[in-house]
C-alpha positions as CSV (number, residue, x, y, z in Angstrom):
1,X,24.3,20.5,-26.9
2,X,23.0,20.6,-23.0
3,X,19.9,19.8,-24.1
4,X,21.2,16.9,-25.8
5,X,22.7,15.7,-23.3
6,X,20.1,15.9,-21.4
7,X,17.8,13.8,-23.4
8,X,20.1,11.1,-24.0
9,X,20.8,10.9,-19.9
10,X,16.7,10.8,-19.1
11,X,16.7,8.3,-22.1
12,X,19.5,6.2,-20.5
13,X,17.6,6.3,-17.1
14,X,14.5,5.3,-18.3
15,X,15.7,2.4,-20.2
16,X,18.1,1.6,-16.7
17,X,15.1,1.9,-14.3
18,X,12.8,-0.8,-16.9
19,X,15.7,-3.2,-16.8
20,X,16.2,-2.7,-12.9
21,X,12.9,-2.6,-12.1
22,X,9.2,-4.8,-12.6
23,X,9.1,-4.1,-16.1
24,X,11.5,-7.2,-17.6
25,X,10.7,-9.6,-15.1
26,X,13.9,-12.2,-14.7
27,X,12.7,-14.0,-11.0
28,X,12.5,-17.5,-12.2
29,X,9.3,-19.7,-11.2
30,X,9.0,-22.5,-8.5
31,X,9.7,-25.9,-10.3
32,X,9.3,-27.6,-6.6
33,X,11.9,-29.3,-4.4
34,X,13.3,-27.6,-1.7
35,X,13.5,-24.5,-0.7
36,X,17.0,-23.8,0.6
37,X,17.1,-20.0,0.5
38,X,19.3,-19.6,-2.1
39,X,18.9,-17.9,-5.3
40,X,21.6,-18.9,-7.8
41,X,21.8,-16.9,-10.3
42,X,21.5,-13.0,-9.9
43,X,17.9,-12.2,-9.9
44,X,16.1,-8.8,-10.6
45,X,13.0,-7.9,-8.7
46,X,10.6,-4.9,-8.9
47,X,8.2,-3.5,-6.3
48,X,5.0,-2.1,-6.7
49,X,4.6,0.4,-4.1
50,X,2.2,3.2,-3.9
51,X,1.9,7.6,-4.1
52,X,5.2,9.2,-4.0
53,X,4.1,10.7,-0.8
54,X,2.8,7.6,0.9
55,X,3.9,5.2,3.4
56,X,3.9,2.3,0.4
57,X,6.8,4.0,-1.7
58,X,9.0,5.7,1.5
59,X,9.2,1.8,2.9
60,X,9.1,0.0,-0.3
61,X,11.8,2.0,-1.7
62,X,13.9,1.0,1.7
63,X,12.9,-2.2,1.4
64,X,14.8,-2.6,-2.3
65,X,18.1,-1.0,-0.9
66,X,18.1,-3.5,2.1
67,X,17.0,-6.4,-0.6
68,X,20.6,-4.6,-2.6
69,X,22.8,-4.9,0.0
70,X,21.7,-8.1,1.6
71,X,24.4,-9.4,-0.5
72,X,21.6,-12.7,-1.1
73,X,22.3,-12.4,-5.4
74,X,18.7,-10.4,-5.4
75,X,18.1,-6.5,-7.1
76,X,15.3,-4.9,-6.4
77,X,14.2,-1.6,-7.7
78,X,11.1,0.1,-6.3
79,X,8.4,1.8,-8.7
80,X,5.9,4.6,-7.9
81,X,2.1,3.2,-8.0
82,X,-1.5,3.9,-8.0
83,X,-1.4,1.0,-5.5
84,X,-3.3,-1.6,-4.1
85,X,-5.5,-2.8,-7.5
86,X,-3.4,-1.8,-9.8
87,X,-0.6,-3.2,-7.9
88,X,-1.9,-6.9,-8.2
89,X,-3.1,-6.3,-11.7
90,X,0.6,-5.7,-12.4
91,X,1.5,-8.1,-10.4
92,X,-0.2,-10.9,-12.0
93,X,0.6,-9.5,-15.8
94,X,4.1,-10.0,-14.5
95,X,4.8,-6.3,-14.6
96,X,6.4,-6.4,-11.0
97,X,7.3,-9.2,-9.0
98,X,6.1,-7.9,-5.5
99,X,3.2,-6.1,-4.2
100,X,2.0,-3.8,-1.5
101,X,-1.7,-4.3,-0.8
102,X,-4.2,-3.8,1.1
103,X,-6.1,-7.3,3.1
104,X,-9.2,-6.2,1.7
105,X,-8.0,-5.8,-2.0
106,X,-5.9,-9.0,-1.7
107,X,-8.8,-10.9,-0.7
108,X,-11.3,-9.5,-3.1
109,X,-8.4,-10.7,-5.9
110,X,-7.9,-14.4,-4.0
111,X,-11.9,-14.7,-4.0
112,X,-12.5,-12.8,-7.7
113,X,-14.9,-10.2,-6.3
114,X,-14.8,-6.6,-5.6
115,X,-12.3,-4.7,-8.7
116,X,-11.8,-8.9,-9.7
117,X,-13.9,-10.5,-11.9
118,X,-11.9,-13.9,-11.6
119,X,-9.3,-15.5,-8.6
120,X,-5.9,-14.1,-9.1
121,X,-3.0,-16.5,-8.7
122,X,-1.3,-14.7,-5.9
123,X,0.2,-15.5,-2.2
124,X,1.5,-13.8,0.2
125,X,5.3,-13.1,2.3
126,X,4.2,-11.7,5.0
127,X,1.0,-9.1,6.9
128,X,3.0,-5.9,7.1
129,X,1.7,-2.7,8.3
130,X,-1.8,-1.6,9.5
131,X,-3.3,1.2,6.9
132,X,-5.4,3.8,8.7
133,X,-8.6,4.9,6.8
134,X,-7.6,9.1,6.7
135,X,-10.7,10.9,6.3
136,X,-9.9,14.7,6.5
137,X,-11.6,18.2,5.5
138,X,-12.0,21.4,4.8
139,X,-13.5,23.3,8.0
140,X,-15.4,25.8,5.5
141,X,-17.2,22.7,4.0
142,X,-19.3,22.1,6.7
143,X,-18.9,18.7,6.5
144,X,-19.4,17.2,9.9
145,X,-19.8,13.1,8.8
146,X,-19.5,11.2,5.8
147,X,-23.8,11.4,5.0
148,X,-22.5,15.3,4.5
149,X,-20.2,15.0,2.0
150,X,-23.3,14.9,-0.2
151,X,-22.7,17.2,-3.7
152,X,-19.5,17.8,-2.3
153,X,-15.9,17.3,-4.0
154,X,-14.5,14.7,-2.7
155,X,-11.1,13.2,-3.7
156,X,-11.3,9.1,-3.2
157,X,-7.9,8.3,-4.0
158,X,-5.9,7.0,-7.1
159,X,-7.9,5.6,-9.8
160,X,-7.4,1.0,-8.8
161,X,-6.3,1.9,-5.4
162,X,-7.0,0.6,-2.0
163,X,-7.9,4.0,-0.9
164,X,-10.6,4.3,-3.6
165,X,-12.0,0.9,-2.5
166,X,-12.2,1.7,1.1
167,X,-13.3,5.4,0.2
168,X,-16.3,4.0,-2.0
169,X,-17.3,1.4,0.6
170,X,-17.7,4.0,3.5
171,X,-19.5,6.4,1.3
172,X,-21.9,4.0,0.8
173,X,-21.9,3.1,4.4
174,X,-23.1,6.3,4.6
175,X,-25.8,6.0,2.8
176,X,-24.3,7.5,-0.3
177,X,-23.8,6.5,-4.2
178,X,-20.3,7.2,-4.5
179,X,-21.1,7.8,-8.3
180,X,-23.5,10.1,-8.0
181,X,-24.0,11.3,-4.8
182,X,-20.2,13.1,-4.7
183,X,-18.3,15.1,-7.1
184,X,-15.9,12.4,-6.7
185,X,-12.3,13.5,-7.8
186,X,-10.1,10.4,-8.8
187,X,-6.4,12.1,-7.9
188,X,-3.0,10.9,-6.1
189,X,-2.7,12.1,-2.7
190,X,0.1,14.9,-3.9
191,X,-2.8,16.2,-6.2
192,X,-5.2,15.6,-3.5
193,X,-2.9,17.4,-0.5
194,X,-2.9,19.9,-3.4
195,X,-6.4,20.5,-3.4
196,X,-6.9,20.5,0.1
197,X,-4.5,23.4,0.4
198,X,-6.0,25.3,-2.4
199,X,-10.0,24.7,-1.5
200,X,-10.6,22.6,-4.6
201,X,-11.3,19.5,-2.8
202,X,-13.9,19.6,0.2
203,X,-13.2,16.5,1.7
204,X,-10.0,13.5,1.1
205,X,-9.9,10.0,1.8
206,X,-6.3,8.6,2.2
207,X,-5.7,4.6,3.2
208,X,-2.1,4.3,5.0
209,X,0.5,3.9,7.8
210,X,0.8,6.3,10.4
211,X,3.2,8.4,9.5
212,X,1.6,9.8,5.7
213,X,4.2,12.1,4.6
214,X,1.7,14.0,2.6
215,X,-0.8,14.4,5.1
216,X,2.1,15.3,7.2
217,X,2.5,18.6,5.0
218,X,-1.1,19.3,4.7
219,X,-1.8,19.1,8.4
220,X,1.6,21.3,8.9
221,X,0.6,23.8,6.7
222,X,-3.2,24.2,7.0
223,X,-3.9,23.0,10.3
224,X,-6.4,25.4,11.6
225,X,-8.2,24.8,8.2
226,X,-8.4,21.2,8.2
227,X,-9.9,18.2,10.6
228,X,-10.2,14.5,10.8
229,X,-13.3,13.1,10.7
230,X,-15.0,10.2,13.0
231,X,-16.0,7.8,11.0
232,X,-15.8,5.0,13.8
233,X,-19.5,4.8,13.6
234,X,-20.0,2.9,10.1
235,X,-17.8,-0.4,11.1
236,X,-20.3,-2.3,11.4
237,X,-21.4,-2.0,8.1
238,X,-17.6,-1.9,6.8
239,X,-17.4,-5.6,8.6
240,X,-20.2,-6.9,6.8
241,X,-18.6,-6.4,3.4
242,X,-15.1,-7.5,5.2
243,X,-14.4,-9.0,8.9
244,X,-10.9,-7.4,8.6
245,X,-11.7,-3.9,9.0
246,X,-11.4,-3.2,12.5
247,X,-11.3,0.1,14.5
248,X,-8.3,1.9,15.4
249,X,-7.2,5.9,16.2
250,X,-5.4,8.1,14.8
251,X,-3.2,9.2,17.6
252,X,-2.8,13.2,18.3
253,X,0.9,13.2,18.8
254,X,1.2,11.4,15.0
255,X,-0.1,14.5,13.2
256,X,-0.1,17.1,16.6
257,X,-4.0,17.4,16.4
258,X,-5.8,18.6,19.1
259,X,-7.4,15.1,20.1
260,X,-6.9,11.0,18.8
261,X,-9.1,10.4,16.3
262,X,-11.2,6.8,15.7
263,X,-11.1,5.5,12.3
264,X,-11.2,2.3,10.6
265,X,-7.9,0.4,9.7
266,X,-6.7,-2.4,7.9
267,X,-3.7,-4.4,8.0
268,X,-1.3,-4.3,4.9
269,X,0.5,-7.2,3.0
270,X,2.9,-7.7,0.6
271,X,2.2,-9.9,-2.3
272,X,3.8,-12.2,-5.2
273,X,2.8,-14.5,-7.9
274,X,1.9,-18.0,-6.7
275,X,4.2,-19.3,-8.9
276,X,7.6,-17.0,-8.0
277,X,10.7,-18.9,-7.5
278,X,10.5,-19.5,-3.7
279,X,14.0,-18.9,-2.9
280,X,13.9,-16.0,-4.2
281,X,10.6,-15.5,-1.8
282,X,12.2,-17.0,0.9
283,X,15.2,-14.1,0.3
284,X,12.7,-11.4,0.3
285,X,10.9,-12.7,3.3
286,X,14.4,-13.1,5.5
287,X,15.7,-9.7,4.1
288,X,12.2,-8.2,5.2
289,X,12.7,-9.1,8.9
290,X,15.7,-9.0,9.2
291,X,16.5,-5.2,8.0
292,X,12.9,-4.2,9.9
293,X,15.2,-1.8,11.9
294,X,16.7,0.2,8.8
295,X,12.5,0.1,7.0
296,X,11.8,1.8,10.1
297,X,14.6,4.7,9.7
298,X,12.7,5.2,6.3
299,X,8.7,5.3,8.2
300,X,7.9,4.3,11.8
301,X,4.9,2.5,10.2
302,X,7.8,-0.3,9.7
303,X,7.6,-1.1,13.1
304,X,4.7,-2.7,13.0
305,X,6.2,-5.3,10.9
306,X,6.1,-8.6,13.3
307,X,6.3,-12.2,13.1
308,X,3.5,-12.4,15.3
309,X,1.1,-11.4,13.2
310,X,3.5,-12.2,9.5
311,X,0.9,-15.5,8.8
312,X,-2.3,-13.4,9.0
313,X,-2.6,-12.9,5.8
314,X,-5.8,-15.1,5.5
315,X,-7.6,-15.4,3.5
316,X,-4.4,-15.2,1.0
317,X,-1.8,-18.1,1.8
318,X,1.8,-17.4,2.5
319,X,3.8,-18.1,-0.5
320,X,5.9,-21.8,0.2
321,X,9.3,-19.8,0.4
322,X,7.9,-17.3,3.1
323,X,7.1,-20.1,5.0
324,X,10.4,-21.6,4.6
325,X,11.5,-18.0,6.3
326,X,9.1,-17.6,8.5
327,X,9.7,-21.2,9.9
328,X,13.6,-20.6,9.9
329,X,13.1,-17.6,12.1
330,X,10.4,-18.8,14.4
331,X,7.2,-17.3,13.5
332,X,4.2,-18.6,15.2
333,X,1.8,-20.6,13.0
């Protein structure tokens, strides 16, 4: 009889969490005039985010209860993701209704290149969050730059994710096929931290904020077998493919390493259809600045949320109602 009950509850949830969430999508589309900001009839948004142990889902799934309780006739559930690719793939299909991205990735889909074979028809809310390009490894792999992770295995991230884009560009940076020059292992960073602890993988590549909660653990538990690599040294080819890669550090205190570390970062952005109901935008933009303070509680990567930098999301546009927002609480143009 437990068990039972027991299916039936996991049966009710999942059907609960496809209604709630991206999967029966009910945010109405723009029909023009103006954008006052208020959605009229209750309106149920899902949010692609990221890993489970990634900055994507601990801020994405603090941005839904904040969009919950704004009390703005908006209900957002957030949805665990292979992120960045598939997120706008899903995005589009009209699977979810907003999207975490990397700027690289979001621009490759405005422009139809890179994973994109054609121009997607998506704009943005807002620049969010600067990912940092994690490149970490096992001490006994002898791996001392990214030309050495030759016939090495080397986990590039979740299969149509911003980490495997970024991964496979600086391999071949490097000098390296990423096909055939590494035994690359397609896995989720928890399958990936995994690895790491176990000696499976010889190297990782993780794109995200500073704090990673997985990286986090690994560098907790394994510390004396792990490092960061440098890989400062291949921006300038990185910023041929992209102008908005840019160098950046890892600061020691983040992961209590014994030094900073230079990488290369990107900036983050969060996505929707072109054609989303910009009210309903303009509700997710407010709601987004406004409860920065409680996204922060849930990652200090929040914090870099800003509307200094909210209209750099070229060369994606800001969606009409984030503008509205944006305007309405004074960010620069």
């Amino acid at each position: 009889m437990r068990r039972i009950v027991g299916i039936a509850l996991v049966s009710t949830l999942a059907a609960a969490t496809a209604a709630c969430g991206g999967r029966q999508d009910t945010a109405s589309t723009d029909t023009g005039g103006a954008v006052t900001c208020e959605v009229a009839a209750a309106t149920r948004v899902g949010i692609a985010t990221g890993n489970a142990i990634g900055v994507y889902f601990a801020v994405g799934n603090a941005y839904a209860e904040q969009i919950n309780s704004a009390g703005k006739n908006v209900q957002a559930t957030a949805a665990e993701t292979g992120a960045s690719v598939q997120n706008i793939q899903q995005l589009v299909a009209g699977t979810y209704d907003v999207a975490f991205s990397l700027a690289d990735t979001a621009a490759d889909a405005v422009n139809g290149t890179g994973s994109f074979t054609t121009k997607q028809p998506v704009q943005a809310l807002s620049r969010i969050h600067t990912n940092y390009t994690q490149v970490i490894v096992r001490k006994e792999a002898g791996i001392i730059d990214v030309a050495g992770m030759k016939g090495k295995r080397i986990s590039t991230g979740s299969p149509k994710s911003g980490t495997e884009v970024i991964a496979n560009r600086v391999l071949t940076a490097a000098g390296l096929n990423p096909e055939t020059d590494v035994q690359a292992q397609k896995l989720d960073l928890t399958k990936t931290v995994d690895g790491m602890k176990e000696g499976t993988i010889d190297a990782m590549f993780f794109s995200g904020g500073l704090p990673t909660p997985g990286i986090t653990d690994l560098l907790t538990t394994n510390a004396d077998k792990v490092q960061f690599l440098d890989i400062s040294a291949l921006l300038p080819q990185m910023q041929k493919i992209n102008e908005v890669y840019q160098e950046g550090v890892v600061p020691a205190a983040v992961y209590q390493t014994p030094a900073d570390v230079k990488t290369i970062v990107v900036p983050n952005v969060l996505l929707v259809r072109e054609n989303l109901d910009p009210n309903v935008a303009c509700v997710l933009t407010r709601t987004l600045f406004d409860r920065r303070a409680q996204l922060e509680q849930a990652n200090a990567a929040a914090a870099e949320i800003s509307l200094d930098t909210a209209r750099k999301t070229s060369p994606v546009v800001v969606h009409r109602g984030a503008a509205k927002a944006l305007d309405d609480l004074g960010a620069p143009k």
